[in-house]
N, C-alpha and C positions, 0 to 999 in steps of 0.2 A: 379368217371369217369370209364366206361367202357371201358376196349383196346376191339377194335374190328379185323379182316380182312376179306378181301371179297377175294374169292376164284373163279371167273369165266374167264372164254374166253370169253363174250361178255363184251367189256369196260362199254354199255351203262348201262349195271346192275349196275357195280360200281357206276356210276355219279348218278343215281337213288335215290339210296342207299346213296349216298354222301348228295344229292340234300335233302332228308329229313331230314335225321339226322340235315341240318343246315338251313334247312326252319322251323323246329320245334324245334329246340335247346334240343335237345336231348344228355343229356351227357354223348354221346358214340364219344370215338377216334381212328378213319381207323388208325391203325399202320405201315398196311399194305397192298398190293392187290395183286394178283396173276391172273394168266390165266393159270396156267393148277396146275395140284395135287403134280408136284415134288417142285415147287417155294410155296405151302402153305405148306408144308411140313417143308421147311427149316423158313418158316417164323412162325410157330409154333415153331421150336425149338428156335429160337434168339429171339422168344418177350413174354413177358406175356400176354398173352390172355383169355376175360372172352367170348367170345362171337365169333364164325366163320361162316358168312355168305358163306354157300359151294351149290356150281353147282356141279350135276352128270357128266355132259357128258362133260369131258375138256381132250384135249392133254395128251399123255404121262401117266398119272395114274387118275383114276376114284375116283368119290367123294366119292365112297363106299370105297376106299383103301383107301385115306384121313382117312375119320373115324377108319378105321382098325388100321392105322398105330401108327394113336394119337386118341387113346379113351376117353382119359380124357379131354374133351373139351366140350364147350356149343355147338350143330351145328343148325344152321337150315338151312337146306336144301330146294333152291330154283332153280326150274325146272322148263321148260318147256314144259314138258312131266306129263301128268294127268293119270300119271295109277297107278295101285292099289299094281302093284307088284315091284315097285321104293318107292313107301309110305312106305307097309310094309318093306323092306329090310333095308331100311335107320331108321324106327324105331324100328326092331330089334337090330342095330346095335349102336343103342343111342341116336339117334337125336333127338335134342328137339322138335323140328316141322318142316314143310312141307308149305313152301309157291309156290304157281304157279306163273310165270311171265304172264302177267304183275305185278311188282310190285303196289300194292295200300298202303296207309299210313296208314290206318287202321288195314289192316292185316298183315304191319310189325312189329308195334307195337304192336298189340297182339303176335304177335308169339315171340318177343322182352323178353313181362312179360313172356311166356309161360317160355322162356327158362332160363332167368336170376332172372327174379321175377321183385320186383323193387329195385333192389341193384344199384339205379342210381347212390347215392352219397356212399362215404366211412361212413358215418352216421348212421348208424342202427335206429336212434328216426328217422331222418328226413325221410327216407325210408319210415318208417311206413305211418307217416305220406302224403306222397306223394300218396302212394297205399290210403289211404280214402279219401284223394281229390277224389280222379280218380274213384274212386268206389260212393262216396256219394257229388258229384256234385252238384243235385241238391236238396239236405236239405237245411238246413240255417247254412253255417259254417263260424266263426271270430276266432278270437286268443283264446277268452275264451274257444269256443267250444273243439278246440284242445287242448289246456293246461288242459282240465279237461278229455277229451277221452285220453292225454298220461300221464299225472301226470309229468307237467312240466311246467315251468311260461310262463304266455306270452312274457315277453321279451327273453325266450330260446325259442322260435319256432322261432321270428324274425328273431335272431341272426344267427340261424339254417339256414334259405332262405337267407337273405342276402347273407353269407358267401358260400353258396355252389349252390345256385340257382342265385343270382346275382341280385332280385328283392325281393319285398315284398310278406309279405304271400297273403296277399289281390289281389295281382295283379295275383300270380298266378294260385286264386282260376279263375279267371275272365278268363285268357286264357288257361282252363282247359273246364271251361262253354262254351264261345266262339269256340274253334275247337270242342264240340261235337256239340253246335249250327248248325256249318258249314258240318256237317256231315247228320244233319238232312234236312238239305234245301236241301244240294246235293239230295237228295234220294225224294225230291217233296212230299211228304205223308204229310206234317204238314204244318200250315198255321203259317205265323211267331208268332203270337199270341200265339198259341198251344207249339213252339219252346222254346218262350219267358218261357212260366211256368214249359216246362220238364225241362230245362235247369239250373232253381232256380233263374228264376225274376220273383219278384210278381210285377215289375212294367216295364210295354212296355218300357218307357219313357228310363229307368238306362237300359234295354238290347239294345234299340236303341243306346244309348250314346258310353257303351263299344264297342259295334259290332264295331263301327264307330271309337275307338280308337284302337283297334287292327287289324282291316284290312284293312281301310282306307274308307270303304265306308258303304252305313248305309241296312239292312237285304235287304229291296223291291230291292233296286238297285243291289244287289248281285245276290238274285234271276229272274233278267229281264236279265244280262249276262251271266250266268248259267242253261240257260233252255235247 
């Protein structure tokens, strides 16, 4: 699990931020939240922290003196300011990445691996493992697959998800496929068909099925609410 805290004067970033980490069950945990730079300050010193969601422009001390102050930290830096001279500054100073508000789920999670990698679980095999789901989606991957890409039995990958992911390996090949699915319809460019075989179903019928067990409704209907 990663400790995380979020660093801003607009609450709404927090709940954001809140709101994905546990729409996607992400396992990262807020330890703590601040609104200005002297309360992440203190909340860096009393927590172990792998990850700090930090705003520039907050009360009393700046995201830049944050950084200054505690440099040994993951930061990504989340603005609402698009200029080139807050990018550079905060990446000279260490930051792992640069996200613009609006927050979107795509590009917190990328800036997410940016920063952290995928050190989601305490695990190092299951890590691994996690990052070539997330990378090789849609191949054809089962237990075998993976116990012969790590040199581990199929009942140790299980035991692996079970124990630190909470579900099967199978299932969360499925909603790994499924939110890029849903990525791709968001964006109108692919016909669900086309979605169906980037995503790694060779058959409509099993992406129709899943879609429809993890989001409750089935791709066409998604798509007719979503335009």
């Amino acid at each position: 699990m990663i400790n995380a805290i979020i660093a801003d004067d607009e609450p709404a970033v927090a709940n954001i931020i809140r709101y994905f980490i546990k729409k996607e069950k992400l396992p990262i945990s807020i330890v703590g939240t601040a609104c200005n730079g002297k309360e992440a300050l203190e909340l860096l010193k009393n927590n172990k922290v792998n990850l700090v969601f930090l705003d520039i422009i907050m009360p009393f001390m700046d995201g830049f003196k944050v950084i200054e102050n505690a440099p040994d930290n993951n930061y990504i830096v989340i603005t609402a300011y698009d200029s080139f001279e807050y990018a550079q500054r905060a990446l000279r100073l260490g930051a792992k990445d640069i996200l613009l508000k609006p927050i979107e789920y795509k590009q917190l999670l990328q800036s997410i691996t940016r920063a952290v990698g995928w050190k989601f679980t305490d695990n190092d095999t299951l890590n691994d493992i996690l990052e070539y789901i997330n990378i090789n989606y849609a191949e054809k991957i089962d237990l075998q697959k993976l116990s012969s890409e790590f040199y581990v039995s199929p009942s140790h990958v299980s035991r692996l998800f079970k124990k630190f992911m909470g579900v099967t390996t199978v299932e969360y090949i499925h909603e790994v496929r499924i939110k890029q699915a849903i990525n791709m319809l968001d964006k109108g460019k692919y016909s669900i068909k086309e979605v169906a075989e980037i995503t790694g179903y060779d058959s409509l019928n099993n992406f129709y099925k899943k879609f429809k067990t993890h989001t409750g409704t089935t791709p066409a209907l998604y798509m007719q609410t979503h335009k």
